[in-house]
Each structure stands twice: as structure tokens, then as C-alpha cells.
C-alpha positions, 0 to 999 in steps of 0.5 A: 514479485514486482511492485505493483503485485506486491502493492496490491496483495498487501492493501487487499489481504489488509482488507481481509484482514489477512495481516500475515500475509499484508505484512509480508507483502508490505515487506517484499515492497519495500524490498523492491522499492526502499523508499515507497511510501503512503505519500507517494502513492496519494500524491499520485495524479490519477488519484486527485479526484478520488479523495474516498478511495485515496484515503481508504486505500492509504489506511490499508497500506498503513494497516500493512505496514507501508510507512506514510513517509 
């Protein structure tokens, strides 16, 4: 599973409440990239000027796991 894939699945099974399957993509991410982090996504420029989305799309990555640092 690349990244980005990994990434997606976890916010959105997050958001259905899916927490087995959030979890597991949420590690398979952080098998792929060690160090991504909650931080790195929001300080993201293309997300600068939507504040709502970067901070519910945030809350779902911690729901799964994703650690903020």
C-alpha cells in the first residue's frame, strides 16, 4: 500500500468509525514513513487556507493513530 493510500483509508475508516481497519492503516503508514506525523500534513501549503478541513482531517488521523509529532 503506498503512503498516500495508507493515509486516506485511515482518515476515512476514522470517519466510519472503522477503528480496526483506521488502526491498521495508520500502522502500514508509519511503516512506509516512519516519521509522518499529524504536523507535517497540516503545515502542508496547500492546506493553509482551509483551517476546518486541516483541523478535522487532523482529529481523524489522531483517531487512528497517527501521532501529532
Amino acid at each position: 500500500m503506498e503512503r498516500t493510500h495508507a493515509h486516506s483509508v485511515a482518515v476515512w475508516a476514522a470517519i466510519n468509525d472503522d477503528m480496526k481497519t483506521a488502526h491498521w492503516a495508520a500502522e502500514r503508514l508509519l511503516a512506509i514513513q516512519p516519521d509522518y506525523a499529524i504536523a507535517k500534513y497540516a503545515a502542508l501549503p496547500s492546506l493553509r487556507d482551509f483551517s476546518r478541513f486541516r483541523e478535522a482531517m487532523a482529529a481523524r488521523m489522531k483517531k487512528a493513530g497517527i501521532p501529532e509529532n
